[in-house]
C-alpha positions in Angstrom: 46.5 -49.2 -68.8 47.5 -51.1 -65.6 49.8 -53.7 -67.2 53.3 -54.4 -66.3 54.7 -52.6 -68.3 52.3 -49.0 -67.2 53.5 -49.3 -63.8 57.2 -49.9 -64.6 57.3 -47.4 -67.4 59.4 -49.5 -69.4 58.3 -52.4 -72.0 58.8 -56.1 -70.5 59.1 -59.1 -72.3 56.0 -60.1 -74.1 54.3 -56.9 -74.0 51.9 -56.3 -76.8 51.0 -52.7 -77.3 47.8 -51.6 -78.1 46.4 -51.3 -81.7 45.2 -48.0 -83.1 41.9 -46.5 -83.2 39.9 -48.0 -85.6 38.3 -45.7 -88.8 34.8 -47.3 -88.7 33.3 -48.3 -85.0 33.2 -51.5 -84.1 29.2 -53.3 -83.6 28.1 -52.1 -80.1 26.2 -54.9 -79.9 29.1 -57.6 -78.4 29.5 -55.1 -75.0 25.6 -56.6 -74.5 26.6 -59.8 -72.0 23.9 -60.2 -70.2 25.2 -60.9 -66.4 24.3 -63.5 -64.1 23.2 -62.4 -60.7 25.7 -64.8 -58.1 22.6 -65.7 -56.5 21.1 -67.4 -59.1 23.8 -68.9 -61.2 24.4 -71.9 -58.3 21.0 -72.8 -58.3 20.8 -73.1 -62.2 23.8 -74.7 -62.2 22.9 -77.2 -59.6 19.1 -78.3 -61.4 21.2 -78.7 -64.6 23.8 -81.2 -62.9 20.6 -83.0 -61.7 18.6 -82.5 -64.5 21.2 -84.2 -66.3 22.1 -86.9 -63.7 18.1 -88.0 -63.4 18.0 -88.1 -67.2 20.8 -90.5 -67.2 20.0 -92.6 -64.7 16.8 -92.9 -66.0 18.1 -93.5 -69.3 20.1 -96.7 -68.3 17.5 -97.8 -65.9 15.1 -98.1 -69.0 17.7 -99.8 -71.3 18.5 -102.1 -68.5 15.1 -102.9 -68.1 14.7 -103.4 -71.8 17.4 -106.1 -71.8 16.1 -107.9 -69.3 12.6 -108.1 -71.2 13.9 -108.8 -74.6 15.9 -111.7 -72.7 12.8 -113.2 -70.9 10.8 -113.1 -74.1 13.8 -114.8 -76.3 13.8 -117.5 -74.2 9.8 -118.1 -74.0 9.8 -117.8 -78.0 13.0 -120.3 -77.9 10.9 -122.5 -75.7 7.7 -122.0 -77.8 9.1 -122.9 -80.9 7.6 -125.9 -83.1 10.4 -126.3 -85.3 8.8 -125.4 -88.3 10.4 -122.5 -90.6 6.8 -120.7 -91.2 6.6 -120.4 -87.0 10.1 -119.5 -87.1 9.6 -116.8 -89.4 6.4 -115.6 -88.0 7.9 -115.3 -84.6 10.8 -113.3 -85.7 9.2 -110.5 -87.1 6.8 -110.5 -84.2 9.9 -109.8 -82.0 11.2 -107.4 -84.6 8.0 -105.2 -83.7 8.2 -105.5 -80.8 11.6 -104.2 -80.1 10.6 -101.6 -82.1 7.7 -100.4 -79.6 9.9 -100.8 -76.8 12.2 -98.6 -78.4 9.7 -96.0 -78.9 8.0 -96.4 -75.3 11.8 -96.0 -73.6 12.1 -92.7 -75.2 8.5 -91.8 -74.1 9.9 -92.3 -70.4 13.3 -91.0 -71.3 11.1 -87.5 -72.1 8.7 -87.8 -69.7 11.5 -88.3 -66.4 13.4 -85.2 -67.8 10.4 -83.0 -68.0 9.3 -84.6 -64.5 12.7 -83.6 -63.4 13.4 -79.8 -64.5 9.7 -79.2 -62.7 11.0 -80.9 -59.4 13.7 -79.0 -59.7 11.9 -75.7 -59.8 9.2 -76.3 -57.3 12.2 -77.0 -54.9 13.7 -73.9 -55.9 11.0 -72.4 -55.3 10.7 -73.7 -51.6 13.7 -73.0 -50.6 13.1 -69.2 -51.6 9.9 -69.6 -49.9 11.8 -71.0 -47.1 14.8 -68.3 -46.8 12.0 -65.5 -46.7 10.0 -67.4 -43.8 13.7 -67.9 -42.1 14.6 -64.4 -42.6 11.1 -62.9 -41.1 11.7 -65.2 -38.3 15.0 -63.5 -37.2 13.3 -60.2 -37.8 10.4 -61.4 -35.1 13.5 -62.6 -32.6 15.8 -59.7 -33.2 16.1 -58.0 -30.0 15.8 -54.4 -29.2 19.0 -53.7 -28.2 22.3 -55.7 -27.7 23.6 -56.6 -24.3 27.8 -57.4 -23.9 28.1 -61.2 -23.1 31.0 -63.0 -21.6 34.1 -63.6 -23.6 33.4 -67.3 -24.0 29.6 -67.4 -25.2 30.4 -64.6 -28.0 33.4 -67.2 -29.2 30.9 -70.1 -29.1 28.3 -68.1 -31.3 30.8 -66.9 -33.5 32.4 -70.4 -34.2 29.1 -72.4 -34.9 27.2 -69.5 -36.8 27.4 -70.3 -40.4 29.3 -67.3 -43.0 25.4 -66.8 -44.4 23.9 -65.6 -40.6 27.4 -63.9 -40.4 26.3 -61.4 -43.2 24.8 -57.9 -42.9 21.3 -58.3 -43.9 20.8 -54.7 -45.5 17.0 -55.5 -45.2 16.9 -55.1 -41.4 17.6 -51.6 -41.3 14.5 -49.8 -41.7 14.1 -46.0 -43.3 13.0 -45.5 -39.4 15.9 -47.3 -37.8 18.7 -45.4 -36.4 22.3 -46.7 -35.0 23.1 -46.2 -31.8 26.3 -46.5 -30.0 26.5 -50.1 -28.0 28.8 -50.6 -24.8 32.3 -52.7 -25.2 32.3 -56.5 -25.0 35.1 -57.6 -22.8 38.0 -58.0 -23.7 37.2 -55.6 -27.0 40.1 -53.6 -28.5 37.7 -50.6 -27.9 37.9 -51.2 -23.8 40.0 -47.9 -22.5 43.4 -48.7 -21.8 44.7 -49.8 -18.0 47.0 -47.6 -16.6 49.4 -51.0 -16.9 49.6 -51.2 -20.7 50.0 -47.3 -20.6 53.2 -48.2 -18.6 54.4 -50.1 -21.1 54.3 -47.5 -23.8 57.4 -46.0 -24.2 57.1 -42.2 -23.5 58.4 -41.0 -26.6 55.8 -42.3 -28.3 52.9 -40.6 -26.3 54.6 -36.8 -26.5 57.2 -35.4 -28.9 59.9 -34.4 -26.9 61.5 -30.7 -26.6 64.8 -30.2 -28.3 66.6 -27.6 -26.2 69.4 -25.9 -27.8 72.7 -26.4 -26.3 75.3 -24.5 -24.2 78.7 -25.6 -25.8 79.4 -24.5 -29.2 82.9 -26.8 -30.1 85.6 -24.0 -31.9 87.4 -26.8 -33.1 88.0 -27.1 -36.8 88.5 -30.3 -39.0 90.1 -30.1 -41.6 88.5 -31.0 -45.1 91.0 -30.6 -47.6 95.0 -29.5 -47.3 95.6 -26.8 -49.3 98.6 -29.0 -51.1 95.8 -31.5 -52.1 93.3 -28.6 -53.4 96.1 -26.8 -55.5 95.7 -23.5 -53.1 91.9 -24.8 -51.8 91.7 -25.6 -48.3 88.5 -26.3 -46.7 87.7 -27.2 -43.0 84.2 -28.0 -41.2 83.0 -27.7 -37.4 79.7 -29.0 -36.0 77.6 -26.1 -34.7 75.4 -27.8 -32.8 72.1 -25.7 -34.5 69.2 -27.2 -36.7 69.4 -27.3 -40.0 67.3 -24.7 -41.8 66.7 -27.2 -44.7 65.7 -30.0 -42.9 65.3 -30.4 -38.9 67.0 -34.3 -39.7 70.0 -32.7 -40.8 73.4 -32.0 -38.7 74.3 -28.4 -39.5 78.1 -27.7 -40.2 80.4 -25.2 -41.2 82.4 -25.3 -44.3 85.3 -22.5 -44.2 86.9 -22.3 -47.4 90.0 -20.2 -47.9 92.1 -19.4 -51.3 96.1 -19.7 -50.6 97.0 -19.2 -54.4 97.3 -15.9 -55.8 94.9 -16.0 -58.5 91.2 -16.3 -58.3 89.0 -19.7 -57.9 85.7 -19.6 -59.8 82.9 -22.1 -59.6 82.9 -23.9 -56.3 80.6 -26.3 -55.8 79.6 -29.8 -54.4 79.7 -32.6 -56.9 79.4 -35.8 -57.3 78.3 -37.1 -53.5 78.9 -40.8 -52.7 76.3 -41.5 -49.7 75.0 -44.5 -48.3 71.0 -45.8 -47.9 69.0 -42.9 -46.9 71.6 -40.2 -46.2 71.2 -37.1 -48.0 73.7 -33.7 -48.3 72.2 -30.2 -49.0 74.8 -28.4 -50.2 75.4 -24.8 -50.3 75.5 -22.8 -53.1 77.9 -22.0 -55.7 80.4 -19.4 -55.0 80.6 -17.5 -58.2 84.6 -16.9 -57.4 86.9 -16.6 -54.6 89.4 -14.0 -54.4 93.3 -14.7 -53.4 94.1 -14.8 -49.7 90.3 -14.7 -49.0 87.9 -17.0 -46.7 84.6 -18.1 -46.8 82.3 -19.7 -45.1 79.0 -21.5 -45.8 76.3 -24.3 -44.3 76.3 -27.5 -45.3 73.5 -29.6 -44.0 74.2 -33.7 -43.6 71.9 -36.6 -42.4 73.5 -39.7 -41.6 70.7 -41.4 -40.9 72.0 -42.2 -37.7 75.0 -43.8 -38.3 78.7 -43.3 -38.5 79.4 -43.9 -42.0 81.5 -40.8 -43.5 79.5 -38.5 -46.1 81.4 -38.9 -49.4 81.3 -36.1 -52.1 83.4 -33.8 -54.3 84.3 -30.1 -54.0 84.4 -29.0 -57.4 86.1 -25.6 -59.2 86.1 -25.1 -62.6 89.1 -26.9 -63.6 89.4 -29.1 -60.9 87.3 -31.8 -58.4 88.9 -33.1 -55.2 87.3 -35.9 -53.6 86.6 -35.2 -50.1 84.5 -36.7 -46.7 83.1 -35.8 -43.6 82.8 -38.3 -40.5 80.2 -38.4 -38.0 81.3 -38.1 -35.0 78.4 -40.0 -32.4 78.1 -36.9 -30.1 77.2 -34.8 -32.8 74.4 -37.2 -34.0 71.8 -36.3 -31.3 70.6 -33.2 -29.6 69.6 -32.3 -26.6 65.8 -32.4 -25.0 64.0 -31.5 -22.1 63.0 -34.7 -19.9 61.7 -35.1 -16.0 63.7 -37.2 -13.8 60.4 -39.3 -13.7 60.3 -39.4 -17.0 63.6 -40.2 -17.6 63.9 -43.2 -14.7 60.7 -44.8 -16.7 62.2 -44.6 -19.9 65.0 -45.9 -19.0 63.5 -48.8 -17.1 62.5 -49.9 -20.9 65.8 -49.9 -22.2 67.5 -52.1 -20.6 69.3 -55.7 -21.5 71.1 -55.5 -25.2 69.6 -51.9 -25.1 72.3 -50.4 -22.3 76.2 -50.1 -22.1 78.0 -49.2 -19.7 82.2 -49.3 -19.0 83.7 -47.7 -15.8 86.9 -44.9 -15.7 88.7 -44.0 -13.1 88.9 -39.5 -12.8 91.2 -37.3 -11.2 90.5 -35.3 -8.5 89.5 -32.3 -10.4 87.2 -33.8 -12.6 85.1 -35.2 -9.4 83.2 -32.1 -9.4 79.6 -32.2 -10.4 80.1 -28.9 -12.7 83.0 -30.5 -14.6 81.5 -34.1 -15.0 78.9 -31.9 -16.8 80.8 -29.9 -18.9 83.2 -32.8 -19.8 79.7 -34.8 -21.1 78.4 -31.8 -23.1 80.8 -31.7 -24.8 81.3 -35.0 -25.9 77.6 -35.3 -26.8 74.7 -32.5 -27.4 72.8 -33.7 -24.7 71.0 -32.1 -21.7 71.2 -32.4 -18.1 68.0 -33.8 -16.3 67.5 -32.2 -13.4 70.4 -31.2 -10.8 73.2 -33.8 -9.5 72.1 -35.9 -6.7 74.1 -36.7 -4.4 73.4 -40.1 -2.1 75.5 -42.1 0.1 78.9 -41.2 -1.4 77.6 -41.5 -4.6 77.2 -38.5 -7.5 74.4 -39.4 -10.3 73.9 -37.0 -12.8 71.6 -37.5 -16.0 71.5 -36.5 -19.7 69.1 -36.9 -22.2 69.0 -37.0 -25.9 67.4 -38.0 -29.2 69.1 -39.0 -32.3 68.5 -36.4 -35.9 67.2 -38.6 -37.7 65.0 -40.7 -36.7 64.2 -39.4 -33.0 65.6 -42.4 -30.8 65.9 -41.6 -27.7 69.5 -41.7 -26.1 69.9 -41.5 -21.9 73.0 -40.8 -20.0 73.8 -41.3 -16.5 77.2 -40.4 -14.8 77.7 -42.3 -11.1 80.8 -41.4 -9.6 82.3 -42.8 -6.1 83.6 -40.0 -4.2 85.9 -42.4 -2.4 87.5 -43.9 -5.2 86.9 -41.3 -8.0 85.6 -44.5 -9.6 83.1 -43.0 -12.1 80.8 -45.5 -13.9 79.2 -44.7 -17.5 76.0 -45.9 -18.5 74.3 -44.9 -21.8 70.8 -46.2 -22.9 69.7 -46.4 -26.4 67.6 -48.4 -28.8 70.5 -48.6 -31.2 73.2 -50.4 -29.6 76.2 -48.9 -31.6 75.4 -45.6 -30.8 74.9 -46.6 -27.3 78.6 -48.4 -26.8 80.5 -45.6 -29.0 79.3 -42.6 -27.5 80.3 -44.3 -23.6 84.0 -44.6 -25.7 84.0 -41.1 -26.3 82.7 -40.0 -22.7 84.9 -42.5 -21.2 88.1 -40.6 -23.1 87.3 -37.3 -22.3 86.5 -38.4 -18.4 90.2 -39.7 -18.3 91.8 -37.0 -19.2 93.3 -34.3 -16.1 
């Protein structure tokens, strides 16, 4: 359990899988480990080191000392000597002895240094416990009541030199008696409220979900989806009806007509095999059981395209036949229309700006210069809403649309300035996602030039 190879579900290389149960228990004695506390495995740690350290050093102090004596008395018996082999003898075997006492008096010291050492070491341990209690009951006594904000720079400068002991929660300190009590912000906390500058900088569709409003154009206009050639008597065509999914609100809503020009019956339709891209996703409808000659049907077929323009690959399937067939995403039909204030929509647009904005200019006939059909010439080349009424200032027509993508919710802005004058009529479209932004001022831009 929590290996590798568990959270893969699948044996790696090197894996060894776990033996069987034993038929006798093993001796419950080896789970007994007795466990050092972390507080006091550094101290014993730290009197062994100098334990050991003290012994040595005492060690080859003594055997230092030893060779300078047995030096110093060599020489005096080398001076002392009378030349005579009885002397001679005599005073060897009296340094024999000796050397043999010294020996036995250096491990004496040797003992006594060690045992001299470990109690050192324990009394000190024992004073520095005393010492951390006395320490501890002395920030108790300076505790204060109740904590005051400081400035900015003295709460940096205590923080910096205290040391990552005094920066621990002493458990100890709160009392069965003690209560917590809520404490006033420092400066410059992330708890301050919020100036009404950094709530400008927010963009708004992050503080409020936005309406989606349903639209006022419906498009009658069918694509077709497979030729009737290619589908051996199967044709199928697809229009965007501008409605929610009921599968999933991130999901364009079309419908599929499919229509039987043979003269025998097709059984088994379905969608098979779908060919999408990262994170797009087709709900398809259900099976149709069999469709008569010279009959038509239609059905929903839900689609996210994650906000892009890549087609939405798949097969429509029959029982004795699959035809490979794809739908494209046209960039009006990827967002929808909400409800937005003109304040609203100035501020939000104030944000997307820079890389964030396109914009391409088109000159209009004189028929298309009025406000109503600018409007109805931008609905239906995106589902978006109007903001507001058309305003109307110094020769100049603005109107205002406003949109958010299926998928993931990005807002998308329009705004229509024509120059009565000139008919010079300038579209600018705001969006975080640039290619959405530049291709759907294309497809406005198209439908403005035309009479």
């Amino acid at each position: 359990m929590g290996s590798l190879s568990h959270m893969l579900n699948t044996q790696v290389n090197g894996f060894k899988p776990l033996p069987d149960f034993p038929d006798e228990p093993p001796d419950p004695s080896v789970r007994n480990v007795e466990v050092e506390m972390p507080w006091q495995s550094p101290s014993k740690a730290r009197s062994k080191k100098r334990s050991k350290k003290t012994g040595l050093d005492a060690f080859y102090d003594s055997e230092s000392s030893e060779v300078s004596d047995s030096g110093s008395s060599g020489s005096e018996s080398r001076s002392e000597e009378s030349g005579s082999e009885e002397s001679s003898g005599a005073e060897t075997d009296s340094e024999a002895t000796s050397g043999e006492g010294t020996e036995e008096s250096d491990s004496e010291e040797l003992s006594v240094s060690v045992d001299e050492t470990e109690t050192s070491d324990e009394d000190s341990s024992e004073e520095e416990s005393e010492a951390s209690e006395q320490e501890r009951e002395r920030k108790r006594v300076k505790k204060p009541p109740a904590t005051r904000p400081s400035k900015g720079g003295t709460d940096k400068k205590s923080s910096s030199t205290a040391t990552p002991q005094q920066q621990l929660l002493d458990l100890e300190d709160f009392n069965e008696g003690s209560s917590l009590t809520a404490q006033p912000a420092a400066a410059g906390s992330l708890l301050q409220p919020t100036s009404s500058t950094d709530l400008d900088s927010l963009l708004l569709t992050d503080l409020q979900p936005l309406q989606v409003v349903s639209s006022s154009y419906s498009s009658k206009e069918s694509i077709e989806l497979l030729h009737r050639i290619a589908g051996k008597g199967l044709s199928a065509s697809y229009r965007f009806t501008r409605k929610g999914h009921l599968y999933s609100e991130q999901m364009v809503d079309l419908q599929v007509s499919l229509t039987n020009n043979g003269s025998a019956a097709i059984e088994d339709i379905a969608v098979a095999n779908k060919k999408l891209s990262s994170q797009m996703e087709i709900h398809e409808f259900p099976p149709i059981a069999s469709l008569g000659a010279g009959e038509t049907l239609s059905v929903s077929l839900g689609v996210n395209f994650n906000d892009t323009t890549n087609p939405a690959k798949f097969d429509i399937s029959t029982k004795t036949d699959k035809f490979p067939v794809q739908i494209d995403a046209r960039v009006g039909e990827l967002v929808r229309g909400v409800m937005m204030t003109e304040s609203s929509f100035l501020a939000l647009q104030g944000k997307l700006t820079g890389m964030n904005e396109s914009a391409s200019k088109v000159t209009v006939v004189e028929s298309v210069c009025d406000p109503s059909v600018l409007t109805s010439r931008v609905i239906q080349a995106a589902n978006v809403a109007s903001v507001g009424s058309p305003s109307v200032d110094k020769g100049k027509t603005v109107i205002q649309f406003a949109g958010q993508t299926y998928s993931e919710g990005v807002a998308v802005l329009v705004t229509i300035q024509l120059t009565n004058e000139t008919r010079d009529c300038r579209v600018v479209a705001n969006c975080e996602k640039m290619v959405i932004g530049s291709m759907l001022v294309k497809e406005i831009k198209s439908l403005l030039a035309k009479p």
